[in-house]
N, C-alpha and C positions, 0 to 999 in steps of 0.2 A: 293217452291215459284217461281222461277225459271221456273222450266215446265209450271206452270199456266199460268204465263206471257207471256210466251214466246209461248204459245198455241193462235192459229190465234183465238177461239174460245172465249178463255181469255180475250183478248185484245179487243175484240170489245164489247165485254158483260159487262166488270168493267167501267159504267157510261161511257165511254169514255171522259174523261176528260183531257185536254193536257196534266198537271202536272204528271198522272198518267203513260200516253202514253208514255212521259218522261221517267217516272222512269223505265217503264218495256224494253225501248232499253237500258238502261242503264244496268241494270240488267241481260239482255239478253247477250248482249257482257261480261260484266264480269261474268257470268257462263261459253261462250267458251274460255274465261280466265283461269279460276278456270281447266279445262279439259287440255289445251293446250297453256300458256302462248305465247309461237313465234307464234300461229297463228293467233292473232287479231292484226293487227297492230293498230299502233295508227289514222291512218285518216279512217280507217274501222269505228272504232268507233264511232267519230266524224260524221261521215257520218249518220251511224243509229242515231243519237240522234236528229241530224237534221232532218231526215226523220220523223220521232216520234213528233219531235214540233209542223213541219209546219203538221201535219195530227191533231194534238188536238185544232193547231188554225180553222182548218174548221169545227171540230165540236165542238167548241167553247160553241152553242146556246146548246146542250144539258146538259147542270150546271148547276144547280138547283139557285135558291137565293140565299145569303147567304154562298156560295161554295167559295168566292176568298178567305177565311183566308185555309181556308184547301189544295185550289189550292197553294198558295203559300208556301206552307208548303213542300208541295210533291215538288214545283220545288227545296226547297232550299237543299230538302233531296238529288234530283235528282242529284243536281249538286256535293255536296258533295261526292256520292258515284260515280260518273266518273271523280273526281278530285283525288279519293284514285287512281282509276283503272288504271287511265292516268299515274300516277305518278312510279306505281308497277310497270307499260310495261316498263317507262322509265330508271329504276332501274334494271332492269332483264337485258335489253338491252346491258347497258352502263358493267353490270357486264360479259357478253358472250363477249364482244369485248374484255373487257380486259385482260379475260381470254386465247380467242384465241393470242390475244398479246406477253402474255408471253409463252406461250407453256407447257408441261407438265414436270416438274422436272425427270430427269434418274439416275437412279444410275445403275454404272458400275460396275458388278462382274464379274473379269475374273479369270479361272487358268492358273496356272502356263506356263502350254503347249499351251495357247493362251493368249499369253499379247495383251495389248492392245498396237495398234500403236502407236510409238512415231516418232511425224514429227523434225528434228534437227539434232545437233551432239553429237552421244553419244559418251564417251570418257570411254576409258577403264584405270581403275586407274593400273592394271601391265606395260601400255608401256612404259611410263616414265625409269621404272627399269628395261625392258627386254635388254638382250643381244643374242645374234645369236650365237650359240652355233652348231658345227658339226664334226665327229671325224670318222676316218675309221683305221681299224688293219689287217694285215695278219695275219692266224693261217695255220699251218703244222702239217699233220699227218705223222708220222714215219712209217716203217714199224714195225708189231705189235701194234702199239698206237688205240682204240678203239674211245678215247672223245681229244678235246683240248678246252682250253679256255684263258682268260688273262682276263686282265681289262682293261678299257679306264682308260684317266688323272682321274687324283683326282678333286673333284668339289671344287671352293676356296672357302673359310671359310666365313662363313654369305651368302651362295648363295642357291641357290636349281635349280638345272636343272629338268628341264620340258622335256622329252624327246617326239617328235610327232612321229617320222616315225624312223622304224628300220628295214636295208636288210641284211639277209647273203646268198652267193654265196659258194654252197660250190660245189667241182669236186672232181669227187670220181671212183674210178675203175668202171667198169661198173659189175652192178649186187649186187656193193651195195647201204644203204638207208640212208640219211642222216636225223639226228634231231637238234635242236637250240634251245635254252633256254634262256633269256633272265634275268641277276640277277641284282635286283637293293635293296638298306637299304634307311631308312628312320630311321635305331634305332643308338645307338650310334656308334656301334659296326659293321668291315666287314664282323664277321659273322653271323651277321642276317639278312639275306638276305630274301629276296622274289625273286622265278623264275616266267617265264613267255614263255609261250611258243610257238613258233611262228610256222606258217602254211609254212612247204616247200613243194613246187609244183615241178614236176620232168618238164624239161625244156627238157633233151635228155638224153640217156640212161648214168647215171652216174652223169648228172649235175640238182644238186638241187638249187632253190633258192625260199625266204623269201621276201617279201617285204610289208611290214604293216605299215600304221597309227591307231597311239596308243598315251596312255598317262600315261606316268613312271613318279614319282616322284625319283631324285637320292638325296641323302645328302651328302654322301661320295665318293665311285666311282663305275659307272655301270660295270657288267661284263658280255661276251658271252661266253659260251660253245656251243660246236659243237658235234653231236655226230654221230659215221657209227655204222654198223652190223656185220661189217667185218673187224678185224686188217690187210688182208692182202693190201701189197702195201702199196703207199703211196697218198696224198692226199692235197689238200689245200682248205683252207674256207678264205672268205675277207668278214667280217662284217663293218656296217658303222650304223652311230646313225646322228640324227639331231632333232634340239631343240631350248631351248632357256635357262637363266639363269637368275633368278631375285634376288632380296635380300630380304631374311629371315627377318620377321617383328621382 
């Protein structure tokens, strides 16, 4: 119906009668409706319908007798169907604004290894309980002695040292090699130990040293061993630990 009408052919050949004329701009805008709602605005169409009237009023004289119940009929139709059409544009409209308004709902998935930004102050629930914690020993090699070790202080009871950074220095004859080990418990007992064991760099012919951040849990008390390749001579190693101490939930 639509094509008919809207065909220039159409529209002159159906009696041309205003009411008709009418109804097919009417019709015609809400077909480029019906295709493309945002592209009829509303005074577009108002436009064509006016143009459609004042063209049926000049040919007016071509209406047979008899023709105003009918004529009237088509205008009431006419109006009717560009009062849905006006109303639809204005409904579509009002709902794109609102929408552009509010914008489009996000949901944020991140992992772990990419949180999401937090603007503030984050507070770390350990500082309240952390203490500074930091402790250095000489060790001595004897002549014939291969290993030495000892222990740091005892950790006080309800605490847990956190151990970050551990160096040992050790000077040793030249031509031999020194190794470090680093023993910390977490079980009830000083002899269940965990070793660890630390990277010595040779610094000059004879002088090694260690120096790491790390992360030791101690319960009890940490301890270093030293070790050479060679009992002769004698030797000295000076390890140091630093940390912190919180309380045991």
């Amino acid at each position: 119906m639509t094509g008919a009408l809207c065909d220039e052919g159409g529209t002159k050949d159906h009696d041309t009668r205003a009411p008709l004329a009418f109804l097919a701009a009417v019709v015609c805008a809400s077909g480029g409706w019906l295709v493309e709602l945002q592209s009829i605005p509303g005074a577009r169409l108002l436009r064509e319908i006016g143009l459609a009237y004042s063209g049926a009023r000049r040919d007016k004289g071509a209406i047979p007798p008899g023709g105003n119940m009918k004529r009237i009929s088509l205008y009431v139709l006419a109006i009717v169907v560009s009062s849905v059409v006006l109303s639809l544009v204005a409904t579509h409209s009002q709902g794109v604004a609102a929408q552009s308004q509010q914008g489009p709902s996000v949901t944020v998935v991140n992992t772990t290894d990419k949180p999401v930004p937090v603007t503030g102050t984050v507070r770390d629930a350990d500082n309240p309980a952390r203490l500074a914690y930091q402790e250095s020993m000489t060790l001595s090699f004897n002549v014939g002695s291969f290993a030495v070790g000892d222990f740091f202080s005892e950790v006080p009871e309800g605490k847990l040292l956190v151990i970050e950074h551990v160096s040992v220095d050790a000077m040793l004859p030249v031509g031999q090699i020194a190794t470090a080990v680093m023993v910390t418990h977490l079980g009830p007992s000083i002899t269940q130990g965990v070793g660890h064991h630390l990277l010595m760099h040779a610094q000059a012919p004879g002088d090694f040293v260690a120096s790491q951040l790390v992360r030791f849990y101690e319960k009890l008390q940490p301890g270093i061993n030293v070790n050479r390749t060679s009992g002769s001579g004698t030797g000295t190693a000076i390890a140091a630990i630093s940390g912190y101490l919180i309380d045991i939930p």
